[in-house]
N, C-alpha and C positions, 0 to 999 in steps of 0.2 A: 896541350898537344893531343891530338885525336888521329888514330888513324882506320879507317872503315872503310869498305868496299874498295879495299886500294886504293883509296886519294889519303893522303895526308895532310893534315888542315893545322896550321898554328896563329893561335889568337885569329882565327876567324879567317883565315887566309889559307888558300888552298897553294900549296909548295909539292905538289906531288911530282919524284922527279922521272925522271923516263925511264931509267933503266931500272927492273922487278927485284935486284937486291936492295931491300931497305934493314940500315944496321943505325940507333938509334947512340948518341951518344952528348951524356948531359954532365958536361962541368959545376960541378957545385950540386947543391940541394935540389927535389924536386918535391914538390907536392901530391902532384897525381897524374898517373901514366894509362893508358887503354889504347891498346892496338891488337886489329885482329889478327896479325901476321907479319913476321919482321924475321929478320936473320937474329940479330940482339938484339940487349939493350941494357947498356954501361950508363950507370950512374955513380959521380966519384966522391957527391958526398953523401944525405940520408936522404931517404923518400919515405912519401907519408903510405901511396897505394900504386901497387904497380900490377897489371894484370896482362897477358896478351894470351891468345891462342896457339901461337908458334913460336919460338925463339928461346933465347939463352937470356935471363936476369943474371946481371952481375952489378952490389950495388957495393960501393967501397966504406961507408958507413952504415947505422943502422934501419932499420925498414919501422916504423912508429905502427901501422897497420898490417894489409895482409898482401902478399905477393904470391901469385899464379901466373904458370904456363900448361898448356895441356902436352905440348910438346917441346920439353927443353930443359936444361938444367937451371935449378937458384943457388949463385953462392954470393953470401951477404957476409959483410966485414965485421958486422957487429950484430946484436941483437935484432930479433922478427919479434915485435911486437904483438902481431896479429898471426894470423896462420899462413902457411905455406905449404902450395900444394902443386902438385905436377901427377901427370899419367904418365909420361918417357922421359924419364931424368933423374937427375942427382939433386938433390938438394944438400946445400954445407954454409953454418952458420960461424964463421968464426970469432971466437966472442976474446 
């Protein structure tokens, strides 16, 4: 899942949808995430790498690598393996 210049692409497929709220939500595990701008992005079980420019991380298990927003809160269910960083927000790791 990719998302840049505002289109969003999955497996190679451009899904971009019309209306400018994009909120981001993954049932189960995820591997690796990069968006430049999103409202969320709810993941319910661990991810490996999760990075966006805007939005709220919320992952409900734990993060193997590193999670960034420049604008937004991270809060992770379980252990940040990797680092976690944010400019405008909270970050909370509940172990």
């Amino acid at each position: 899942l990719t998302i840049a210049n505002g289109k969003v692409i999955v497996n190679g497929v451009d899904v971009t949808p019309d209306a400018k709220e994009i909120n981001i939500t993954v049932e189960g595990d995820l591997q690796s995430l990069r968006a430049d701008a999103c409202n969320s992005i709810e993941v319910s079980g661990n991810a490996g790498q999760i990075q966006t420019q805007s939005g709220d991380v919320s992952v409900g298990g734990f993060v193997s690598g590193s999670v960034s927003t420049m604008s937004g809160d991270i809060d992770c269910g379980g252990n940040i393996g990797g680092s976690a960083s944010t400019m405008s927000g909270n970050i909370k790791s509940r172990k």
